[in-house]
C-alpha atoms as a printed R data frame, in Angstrom:
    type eleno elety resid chain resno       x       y       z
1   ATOM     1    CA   UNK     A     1 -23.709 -10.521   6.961
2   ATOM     2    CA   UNK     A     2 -22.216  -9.044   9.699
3   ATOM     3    CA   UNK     A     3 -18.802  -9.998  11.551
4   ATOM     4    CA   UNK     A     4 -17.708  -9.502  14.902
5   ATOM     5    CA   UNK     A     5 -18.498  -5.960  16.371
6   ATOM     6    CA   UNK     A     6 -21.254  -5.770  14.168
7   ATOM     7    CA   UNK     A     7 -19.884  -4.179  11.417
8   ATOM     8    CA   UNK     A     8 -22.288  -5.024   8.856
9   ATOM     9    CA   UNK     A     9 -20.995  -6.304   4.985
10  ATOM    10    CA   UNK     A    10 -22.666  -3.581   3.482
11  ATOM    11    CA   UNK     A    11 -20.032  -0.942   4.585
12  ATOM    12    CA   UNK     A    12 -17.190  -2.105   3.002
13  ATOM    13    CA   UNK     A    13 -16.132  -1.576  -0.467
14  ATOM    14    CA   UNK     A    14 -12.718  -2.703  -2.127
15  ATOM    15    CA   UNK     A    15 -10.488  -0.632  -4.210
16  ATOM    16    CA   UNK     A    16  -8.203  -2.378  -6.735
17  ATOM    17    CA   UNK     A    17  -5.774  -0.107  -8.901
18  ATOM    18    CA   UNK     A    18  -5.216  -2.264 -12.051
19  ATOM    19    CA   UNK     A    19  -2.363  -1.885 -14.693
20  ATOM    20    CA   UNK     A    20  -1.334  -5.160 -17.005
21  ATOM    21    CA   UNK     A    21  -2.215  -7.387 -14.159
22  ATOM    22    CA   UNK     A    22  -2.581 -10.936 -15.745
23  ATOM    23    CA   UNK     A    23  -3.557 -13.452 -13.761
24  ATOM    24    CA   UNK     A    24  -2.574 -11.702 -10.564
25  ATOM    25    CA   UNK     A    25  -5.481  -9.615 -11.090
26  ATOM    26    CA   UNK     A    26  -7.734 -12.535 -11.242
27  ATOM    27    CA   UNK     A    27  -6.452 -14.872  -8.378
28  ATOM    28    CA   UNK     A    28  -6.435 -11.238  -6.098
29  ATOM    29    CA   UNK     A    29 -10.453 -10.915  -6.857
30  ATOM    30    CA   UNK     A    30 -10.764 -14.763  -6.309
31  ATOM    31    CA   UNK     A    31  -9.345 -14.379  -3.070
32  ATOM    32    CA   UNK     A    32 -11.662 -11.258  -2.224
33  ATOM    33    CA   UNK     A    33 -14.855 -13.306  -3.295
34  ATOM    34    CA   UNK     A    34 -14.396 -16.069  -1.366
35  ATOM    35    CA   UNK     A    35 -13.695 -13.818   1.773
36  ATOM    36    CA   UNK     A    36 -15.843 -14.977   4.725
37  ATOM    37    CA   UNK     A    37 -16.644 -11.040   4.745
38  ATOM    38    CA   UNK     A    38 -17.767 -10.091   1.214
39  ATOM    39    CA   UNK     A    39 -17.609  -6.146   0.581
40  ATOM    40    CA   UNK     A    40 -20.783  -4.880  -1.083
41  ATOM    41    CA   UNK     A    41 -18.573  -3.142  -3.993
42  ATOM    42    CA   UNK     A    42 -15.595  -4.234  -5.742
43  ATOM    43    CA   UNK     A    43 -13.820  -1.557  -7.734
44  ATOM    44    CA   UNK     A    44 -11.173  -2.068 -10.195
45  ATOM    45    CA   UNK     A    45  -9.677   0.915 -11.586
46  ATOM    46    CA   UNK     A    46  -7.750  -0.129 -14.956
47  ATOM    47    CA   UNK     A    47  -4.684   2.235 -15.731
48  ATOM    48    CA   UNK     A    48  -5.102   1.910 -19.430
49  ATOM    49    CA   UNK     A    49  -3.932  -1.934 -19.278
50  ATOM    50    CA   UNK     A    50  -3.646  -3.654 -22.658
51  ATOM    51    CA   UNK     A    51  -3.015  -6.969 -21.436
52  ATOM    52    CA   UNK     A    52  -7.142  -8.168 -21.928
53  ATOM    53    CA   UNK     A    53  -6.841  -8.766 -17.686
54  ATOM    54    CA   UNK     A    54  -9.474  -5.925 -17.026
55  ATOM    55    CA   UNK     A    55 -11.483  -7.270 -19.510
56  ATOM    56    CA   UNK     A    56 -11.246 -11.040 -18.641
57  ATOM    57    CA   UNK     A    57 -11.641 -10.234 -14.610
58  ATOM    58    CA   UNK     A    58 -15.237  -8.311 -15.435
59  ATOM    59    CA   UNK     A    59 -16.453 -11.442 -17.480
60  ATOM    60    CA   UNK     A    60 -15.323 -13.587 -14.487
61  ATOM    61    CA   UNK     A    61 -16.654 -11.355 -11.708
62  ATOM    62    CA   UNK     A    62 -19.489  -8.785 -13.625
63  ATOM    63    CA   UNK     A    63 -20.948  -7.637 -10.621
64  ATOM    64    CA   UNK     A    64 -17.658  -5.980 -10.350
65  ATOM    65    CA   UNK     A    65 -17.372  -2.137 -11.644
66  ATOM    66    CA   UNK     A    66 -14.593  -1.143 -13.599
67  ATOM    67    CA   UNK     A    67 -13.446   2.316 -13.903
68  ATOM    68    CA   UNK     A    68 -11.590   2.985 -17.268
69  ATOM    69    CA   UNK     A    69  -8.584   5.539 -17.945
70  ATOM    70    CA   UNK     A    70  -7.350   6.167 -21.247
71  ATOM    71    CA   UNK     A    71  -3.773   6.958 -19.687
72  ATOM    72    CA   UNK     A    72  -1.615   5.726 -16.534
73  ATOM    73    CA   UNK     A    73  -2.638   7.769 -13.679
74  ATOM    74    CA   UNK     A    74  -0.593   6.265 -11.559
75  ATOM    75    CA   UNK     A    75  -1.436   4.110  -8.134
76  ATOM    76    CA   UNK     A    76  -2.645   7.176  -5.897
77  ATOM    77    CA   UNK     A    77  -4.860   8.800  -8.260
78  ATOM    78    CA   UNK     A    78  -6.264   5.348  -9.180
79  ATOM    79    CA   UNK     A    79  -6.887   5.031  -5.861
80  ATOM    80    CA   UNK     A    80  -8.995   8.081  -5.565
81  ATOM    81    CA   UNK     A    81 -11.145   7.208  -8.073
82  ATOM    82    CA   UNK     A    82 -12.474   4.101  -6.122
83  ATOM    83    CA   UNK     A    83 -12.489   6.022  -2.833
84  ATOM    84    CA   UNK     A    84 -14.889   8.715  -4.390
85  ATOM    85    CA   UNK     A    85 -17.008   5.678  -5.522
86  ATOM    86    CA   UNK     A    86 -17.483   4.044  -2.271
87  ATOM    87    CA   UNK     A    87 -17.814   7.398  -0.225
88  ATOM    88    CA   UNK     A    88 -20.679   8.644  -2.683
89  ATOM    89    CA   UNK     A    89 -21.721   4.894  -1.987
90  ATOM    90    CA   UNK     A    90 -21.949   6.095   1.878
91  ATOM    91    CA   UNK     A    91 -19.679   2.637   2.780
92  ATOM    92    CA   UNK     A    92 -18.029   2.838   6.175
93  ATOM    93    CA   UNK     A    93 -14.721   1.644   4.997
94  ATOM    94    CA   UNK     A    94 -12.480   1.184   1.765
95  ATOM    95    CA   UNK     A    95 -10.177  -1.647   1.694
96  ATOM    96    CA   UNK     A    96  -7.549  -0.798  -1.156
97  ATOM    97    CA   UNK     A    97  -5.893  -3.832  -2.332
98  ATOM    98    CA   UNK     A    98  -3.111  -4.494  -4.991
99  ATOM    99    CA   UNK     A    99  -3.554  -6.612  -7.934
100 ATOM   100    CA   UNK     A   100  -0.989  -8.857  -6.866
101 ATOM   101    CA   UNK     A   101  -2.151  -9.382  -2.806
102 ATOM   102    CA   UNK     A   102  -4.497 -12.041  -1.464
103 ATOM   103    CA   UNK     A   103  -6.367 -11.832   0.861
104 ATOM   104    CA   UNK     A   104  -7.011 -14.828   3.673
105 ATOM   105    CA   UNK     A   105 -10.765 -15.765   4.062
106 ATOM   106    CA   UNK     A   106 -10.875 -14.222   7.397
107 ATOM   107    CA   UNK     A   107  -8.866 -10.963   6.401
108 ATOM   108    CA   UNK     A   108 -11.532  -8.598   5.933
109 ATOM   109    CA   UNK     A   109 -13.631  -9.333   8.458
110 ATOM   110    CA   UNK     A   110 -10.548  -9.241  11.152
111 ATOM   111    CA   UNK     A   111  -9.762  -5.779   9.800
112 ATOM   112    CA   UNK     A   112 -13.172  -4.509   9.874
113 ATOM   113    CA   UNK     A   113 -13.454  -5.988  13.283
114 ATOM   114    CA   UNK     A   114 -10.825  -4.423  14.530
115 ATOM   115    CA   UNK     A   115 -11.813  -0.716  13.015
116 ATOM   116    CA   UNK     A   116 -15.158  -1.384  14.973
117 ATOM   117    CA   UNK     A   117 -12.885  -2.267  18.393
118 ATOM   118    CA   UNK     A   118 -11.258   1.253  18.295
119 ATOM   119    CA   UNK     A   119 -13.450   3.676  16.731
120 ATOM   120    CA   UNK     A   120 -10.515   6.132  16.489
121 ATOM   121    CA   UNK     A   121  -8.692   3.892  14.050
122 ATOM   122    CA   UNK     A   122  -8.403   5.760  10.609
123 ATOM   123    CA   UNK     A   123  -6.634   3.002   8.576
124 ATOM   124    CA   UNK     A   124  -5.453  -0.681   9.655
125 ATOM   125    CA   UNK     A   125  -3.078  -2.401   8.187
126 ATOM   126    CA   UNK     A   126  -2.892  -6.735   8.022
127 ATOM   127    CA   UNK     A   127   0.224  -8.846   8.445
128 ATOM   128    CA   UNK     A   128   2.052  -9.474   4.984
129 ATOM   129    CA   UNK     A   129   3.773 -12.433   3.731
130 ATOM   130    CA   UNK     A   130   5.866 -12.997   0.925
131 ATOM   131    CA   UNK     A   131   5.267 -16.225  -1.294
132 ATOM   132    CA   UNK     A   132   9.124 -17.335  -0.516
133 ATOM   133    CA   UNK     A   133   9.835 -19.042   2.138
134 ATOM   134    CA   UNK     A   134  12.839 -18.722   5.028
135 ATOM   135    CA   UNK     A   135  14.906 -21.202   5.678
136 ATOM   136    CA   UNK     A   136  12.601 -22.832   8.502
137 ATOM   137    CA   UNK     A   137  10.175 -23.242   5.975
138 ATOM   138    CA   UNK     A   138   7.822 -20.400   6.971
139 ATOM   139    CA   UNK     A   139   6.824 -17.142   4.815
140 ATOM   140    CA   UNK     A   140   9.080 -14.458   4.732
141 ATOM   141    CA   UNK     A   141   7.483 -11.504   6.614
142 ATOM   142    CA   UNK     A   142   6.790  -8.154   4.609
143 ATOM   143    CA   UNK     A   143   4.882  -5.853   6.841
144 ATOM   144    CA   UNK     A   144   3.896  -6.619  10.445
145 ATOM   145    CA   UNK     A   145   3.669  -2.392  11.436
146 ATOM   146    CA   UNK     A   146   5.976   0.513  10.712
147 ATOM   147    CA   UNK     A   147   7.114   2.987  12.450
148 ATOM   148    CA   UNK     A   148   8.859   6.396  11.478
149 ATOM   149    CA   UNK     A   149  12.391   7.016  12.462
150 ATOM   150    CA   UNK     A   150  14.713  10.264  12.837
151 ATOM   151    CA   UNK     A   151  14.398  10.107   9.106
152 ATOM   152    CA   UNK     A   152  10.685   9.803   8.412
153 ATOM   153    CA   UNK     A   153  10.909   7.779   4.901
154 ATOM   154    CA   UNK     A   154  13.519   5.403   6.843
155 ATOM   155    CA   UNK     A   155  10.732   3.213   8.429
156 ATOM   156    CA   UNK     A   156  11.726   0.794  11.771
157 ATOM   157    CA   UNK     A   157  10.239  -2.240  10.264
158 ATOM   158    CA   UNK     A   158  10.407  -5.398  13.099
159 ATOM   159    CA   UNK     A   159  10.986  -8.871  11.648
160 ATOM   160    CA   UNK     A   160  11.276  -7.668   7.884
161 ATOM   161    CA   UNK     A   161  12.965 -10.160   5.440
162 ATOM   162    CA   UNK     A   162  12.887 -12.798   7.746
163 ATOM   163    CA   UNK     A   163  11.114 -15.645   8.984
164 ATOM   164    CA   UNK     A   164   7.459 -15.176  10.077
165 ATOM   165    CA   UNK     A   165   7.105 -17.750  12.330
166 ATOM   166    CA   UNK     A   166   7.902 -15.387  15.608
167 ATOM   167    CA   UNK     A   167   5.912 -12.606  14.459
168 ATOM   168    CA   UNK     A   168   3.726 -11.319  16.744
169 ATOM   169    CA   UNK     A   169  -0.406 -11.736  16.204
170 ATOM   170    CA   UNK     A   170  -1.766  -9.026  19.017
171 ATOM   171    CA   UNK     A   171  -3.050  -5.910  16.791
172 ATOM   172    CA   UNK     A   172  -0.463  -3.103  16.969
173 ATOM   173    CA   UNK     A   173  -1.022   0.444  17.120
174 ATOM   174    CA   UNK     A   174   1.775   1.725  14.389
175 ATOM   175    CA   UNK     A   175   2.880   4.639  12.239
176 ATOM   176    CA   UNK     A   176   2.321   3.559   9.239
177 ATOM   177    CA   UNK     A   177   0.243   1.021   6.598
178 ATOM   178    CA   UNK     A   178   1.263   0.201   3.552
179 ATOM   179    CA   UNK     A   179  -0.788   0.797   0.481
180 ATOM   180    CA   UNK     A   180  -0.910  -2.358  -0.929
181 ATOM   181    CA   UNK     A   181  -3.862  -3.459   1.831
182 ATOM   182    CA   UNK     A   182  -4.847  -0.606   3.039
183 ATOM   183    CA   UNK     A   183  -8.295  -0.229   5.684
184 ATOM   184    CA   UNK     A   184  -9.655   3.224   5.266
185 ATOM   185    CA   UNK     A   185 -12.533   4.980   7.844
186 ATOM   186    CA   UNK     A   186 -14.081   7.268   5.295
187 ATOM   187    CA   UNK     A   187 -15.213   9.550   8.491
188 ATOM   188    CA   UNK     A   188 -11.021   9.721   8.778
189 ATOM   189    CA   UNK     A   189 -10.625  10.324   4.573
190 ATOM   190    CA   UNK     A   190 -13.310  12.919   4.474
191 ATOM   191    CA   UNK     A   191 -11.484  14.930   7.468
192 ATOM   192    CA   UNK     A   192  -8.291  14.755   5.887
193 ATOM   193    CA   UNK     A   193  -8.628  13.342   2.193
194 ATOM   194    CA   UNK     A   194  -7.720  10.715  -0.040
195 ATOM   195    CA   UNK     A   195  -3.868   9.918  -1.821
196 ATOM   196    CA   UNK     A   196  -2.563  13.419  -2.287
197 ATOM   197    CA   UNK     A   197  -1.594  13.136  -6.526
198 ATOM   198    CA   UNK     A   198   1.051  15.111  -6.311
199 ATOM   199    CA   UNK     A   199   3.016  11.145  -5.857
200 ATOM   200    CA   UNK     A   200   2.472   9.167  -9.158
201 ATOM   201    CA   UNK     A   201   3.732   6.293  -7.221
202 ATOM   202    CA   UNK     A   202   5.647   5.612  -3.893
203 ATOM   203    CA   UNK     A   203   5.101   7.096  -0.435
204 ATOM   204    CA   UNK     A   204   1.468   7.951  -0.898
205 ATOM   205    CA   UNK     A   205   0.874   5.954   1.431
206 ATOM   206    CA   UNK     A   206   2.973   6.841   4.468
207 ATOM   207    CA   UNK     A   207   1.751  10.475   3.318
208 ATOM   208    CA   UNK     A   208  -1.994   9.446   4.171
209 ATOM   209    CA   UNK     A   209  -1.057   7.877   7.411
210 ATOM   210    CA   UNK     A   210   1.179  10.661   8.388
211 ATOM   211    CA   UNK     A   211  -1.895  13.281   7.939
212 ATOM   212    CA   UNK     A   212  -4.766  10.756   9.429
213 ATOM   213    CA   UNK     A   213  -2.451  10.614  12.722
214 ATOM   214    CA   UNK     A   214  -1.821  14.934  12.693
215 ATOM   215    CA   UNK     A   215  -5.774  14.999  12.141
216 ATOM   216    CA   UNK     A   216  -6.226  12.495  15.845
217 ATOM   217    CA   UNK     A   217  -7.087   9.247  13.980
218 ATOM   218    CA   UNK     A   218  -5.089   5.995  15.197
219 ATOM   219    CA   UNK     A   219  -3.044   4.057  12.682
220 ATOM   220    CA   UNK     A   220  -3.340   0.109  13.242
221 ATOM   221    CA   UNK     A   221  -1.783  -3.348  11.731
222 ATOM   222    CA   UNK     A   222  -4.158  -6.520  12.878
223 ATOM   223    CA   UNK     A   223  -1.269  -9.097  13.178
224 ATOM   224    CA   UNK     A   224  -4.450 -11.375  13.281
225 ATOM   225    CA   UNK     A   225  -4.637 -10.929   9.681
226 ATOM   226    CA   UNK     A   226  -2.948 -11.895   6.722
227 ATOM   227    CA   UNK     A   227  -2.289 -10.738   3.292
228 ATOM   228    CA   UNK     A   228   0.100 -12.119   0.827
229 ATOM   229    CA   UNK     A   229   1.677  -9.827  -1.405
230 ATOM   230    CA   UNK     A   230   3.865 -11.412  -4.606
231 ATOM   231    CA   UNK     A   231   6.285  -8.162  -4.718
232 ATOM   232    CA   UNK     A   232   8.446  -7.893  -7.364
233 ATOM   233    CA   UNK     A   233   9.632  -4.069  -6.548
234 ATOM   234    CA   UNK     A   234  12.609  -4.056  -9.569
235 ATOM   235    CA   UNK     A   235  13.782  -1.360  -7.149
236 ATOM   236    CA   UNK     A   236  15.129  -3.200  -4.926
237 ATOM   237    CA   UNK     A   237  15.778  -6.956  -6.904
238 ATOM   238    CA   UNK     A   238  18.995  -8.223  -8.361
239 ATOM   239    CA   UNK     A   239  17.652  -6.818 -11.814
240 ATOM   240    CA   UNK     A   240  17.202  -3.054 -10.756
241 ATOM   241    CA   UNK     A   241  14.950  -0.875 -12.571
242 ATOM   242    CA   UNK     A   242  16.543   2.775 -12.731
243 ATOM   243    CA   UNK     A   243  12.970   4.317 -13.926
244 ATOM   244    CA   UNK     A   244  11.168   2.741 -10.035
245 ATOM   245    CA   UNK     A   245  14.470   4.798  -8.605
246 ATOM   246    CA   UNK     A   246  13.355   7.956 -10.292
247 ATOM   247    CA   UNK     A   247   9.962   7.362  -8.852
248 ATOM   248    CA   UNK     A   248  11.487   6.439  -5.522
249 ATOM   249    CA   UNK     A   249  13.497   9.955  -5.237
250 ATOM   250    CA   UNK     A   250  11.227  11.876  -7.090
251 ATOM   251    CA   UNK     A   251   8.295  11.219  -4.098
252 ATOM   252    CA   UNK     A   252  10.402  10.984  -1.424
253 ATOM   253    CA   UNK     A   253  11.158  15.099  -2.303
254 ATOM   254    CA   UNK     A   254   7.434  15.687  -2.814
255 ATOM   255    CA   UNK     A   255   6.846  14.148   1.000
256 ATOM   256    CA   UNK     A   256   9.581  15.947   2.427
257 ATOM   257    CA   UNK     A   257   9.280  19.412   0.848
258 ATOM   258    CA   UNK     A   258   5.434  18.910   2.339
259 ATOM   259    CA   UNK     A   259   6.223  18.719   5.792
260 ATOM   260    CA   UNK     A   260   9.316  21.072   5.921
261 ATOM   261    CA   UNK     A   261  11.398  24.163   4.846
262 ATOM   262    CA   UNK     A   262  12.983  23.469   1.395
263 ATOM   263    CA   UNK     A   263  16.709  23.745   2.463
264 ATOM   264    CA   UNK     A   264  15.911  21.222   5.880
265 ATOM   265    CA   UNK     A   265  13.461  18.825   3.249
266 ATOM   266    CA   UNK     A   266  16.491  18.563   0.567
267 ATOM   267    CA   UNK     A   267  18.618  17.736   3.397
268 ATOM   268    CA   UNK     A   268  16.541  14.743   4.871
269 ATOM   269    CA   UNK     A   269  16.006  13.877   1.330
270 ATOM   270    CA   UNK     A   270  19.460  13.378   0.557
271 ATOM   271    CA   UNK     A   271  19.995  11.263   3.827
272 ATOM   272    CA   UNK     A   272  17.327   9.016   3.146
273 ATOM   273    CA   UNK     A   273  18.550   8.419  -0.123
274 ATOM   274    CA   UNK     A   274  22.631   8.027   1.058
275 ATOM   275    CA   UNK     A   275  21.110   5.750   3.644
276 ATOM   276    CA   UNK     A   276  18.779   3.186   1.460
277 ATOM   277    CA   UNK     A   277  22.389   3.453  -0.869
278 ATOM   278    CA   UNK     A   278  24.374   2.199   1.536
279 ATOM   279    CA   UNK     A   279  22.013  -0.550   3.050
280 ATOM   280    CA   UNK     A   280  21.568  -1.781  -0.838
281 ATOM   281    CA   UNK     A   281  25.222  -1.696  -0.783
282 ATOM   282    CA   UNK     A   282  26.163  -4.130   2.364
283 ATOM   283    CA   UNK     A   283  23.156  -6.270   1.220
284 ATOM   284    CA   UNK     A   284  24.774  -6.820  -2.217
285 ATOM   285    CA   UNK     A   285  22.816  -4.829  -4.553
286 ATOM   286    CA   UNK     A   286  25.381  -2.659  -6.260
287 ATOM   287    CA   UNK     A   287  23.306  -2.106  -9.112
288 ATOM   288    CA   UNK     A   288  20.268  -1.029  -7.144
289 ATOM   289    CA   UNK     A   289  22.632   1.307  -5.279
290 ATOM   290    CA   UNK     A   290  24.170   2.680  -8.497
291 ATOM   291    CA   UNK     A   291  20.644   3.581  -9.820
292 ATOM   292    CA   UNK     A   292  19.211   5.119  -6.787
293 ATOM   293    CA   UNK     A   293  22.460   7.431  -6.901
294 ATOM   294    CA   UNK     A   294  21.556   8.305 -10.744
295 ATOM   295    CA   UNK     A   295  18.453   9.128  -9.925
296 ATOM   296    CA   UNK     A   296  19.010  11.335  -7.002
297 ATOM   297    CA   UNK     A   297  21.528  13.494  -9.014
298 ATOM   298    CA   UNK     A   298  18.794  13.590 -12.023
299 ATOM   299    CA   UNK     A   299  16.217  14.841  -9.958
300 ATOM   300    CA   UNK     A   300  18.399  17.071  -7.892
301 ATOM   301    CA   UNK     A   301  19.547  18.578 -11.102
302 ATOM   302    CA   UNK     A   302  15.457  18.717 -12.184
303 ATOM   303    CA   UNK     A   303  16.161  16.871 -15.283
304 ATOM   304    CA   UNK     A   304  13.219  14.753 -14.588
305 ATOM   305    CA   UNK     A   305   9.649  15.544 -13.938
């Protein structure tokens, strides 16, 4: 099968990073298989789920393989494990995917398309919209490109929260793509590697991007194309979860502390944190504010991992 700029079906595999997905899991591999682009691989790698999803998705769907871990790895290593499966595979591209995003029919196919229209692009990026709806009565947008700020984990993200009916569709060269549809050039990922594991969860992603772009690879979002991602980050909703805040901080350190001197990383760490406080704050969130705060002074004080 091949889609525009030849790129040919048989290069593509898709990484999903499972953990007591339910019926998410399902409708996300329903939407992959009836992709006007079908990858030649699906991977799911289960994080030691115990819901019967992993199970029930391979009897739906056996052609797909299923990697097994006795324990949570967390997303990043998960990730890995597919991405050494489809580069041993020799697959042009890895499309990692979250349980709980869908793609659109043509979403593959646009990405791929796009990869093949700038041969320098190490990892595109789709549009992303939420299942609520603004008031106009379109999708909320999630992700239409990111780019860094002063503070590198304080992203400039156009249009987020809002409406997507003005959001632009020409393909965007950006900073960063978000893990949760991810396009991957394995010629970029065997330059500069996969998810470093050193973040259980959060921030791998801008990470990757941030070492694809040092290594000369082009980041990308095809506005084209859409995903739509059911988040339900606890982080950030009414109900806050302190343990996703301890996550939050915890890899926010290990990104900074990669890229600079300890005293000028705890510094920028700090900021980012004061900042998201204070933006939780004048958006309501008290609670969410209150937790990130905890969780900055417990890992500052290194009681937590």
């Amino acid at each position: 099968m091949q889609v525009p700029g030849g790129e040919s079906a048989a290069r593509v595999s898709v990484v999903i990073p499972a953990y007591e997905g339910g019926q998410d899991l399902l409708d996300c591999l329903a939407s992959v298989m009836a992709g006007e682009l079908r990858p030649a691989a699906v991977v799911v790698v289960d994080n030691a789920s115990t819901d019967g999803s992993v199970e029930q998705a391979h009897r739906r769907y056996p052609a797909i393989e299923v990697v097994r871990n006795v324990a949570n790895r967390g997303f990043g290593a998960a990730c890995n494990q597919g991405i050494e499966r489809a580069l041993a595979r020799g697959h042009e591209f890895v499309l990692l995917l979250n349980q709980d995003a869908l793609l659109e029919p043509a979403t593959l196919g646009s990405m791929v398309a796009l990869a093949a229209a700038h041969p320098r692009a190490g990892v595109v990026g789709a549009k992303t919209l939420s299942p609520r709806l603004a008031p106009d009565g379109a999708p909320i947008l999630l992700y239409n490109g990111a780019w860094r700020s002063r503070l590198p984990l304080w992203q400039r993200i156009p249009g987020i929260g809002r409406s997507s009916r003005a959001a632009s569709a020409v393909p965007l060269e950006v900073d960063y793509v978000w893990g949760h549809g991810m396009l991957l050039r394995s010629r970029a990922l065997e330059q500069v590697g996969a998810f470093d594991p050193g973040f259980f969860m959060y921030f791998e992603d801008l990470d990757l991007c941030r070492r694809v772009q040092a290594a000369g690879w082009e980041i990308w979002c095809d506005s084209r194309a859409v995903i739509r991602h059911a988040v339900a980050d606890g982080a950030r909703a009414t109900t806050s979860e302190p343990w996703r805040w301890e996550m939050k901080v915890t890899s926010a350190r290990h990104f900074y502390r990669k890229y600079d001197a300890p005293h000028r990383a705890d510094v920028l760490w700090a900021l980012t944190a004061m900042r998201e406080a204070a933006s939780l704050l004048r958006n309501g969130h008290a609670s969410a504010a209150r937790h990130l705060l905890q969780a900055l002074w417990k890992v500052a004080a290194n009681r937590t991992a």
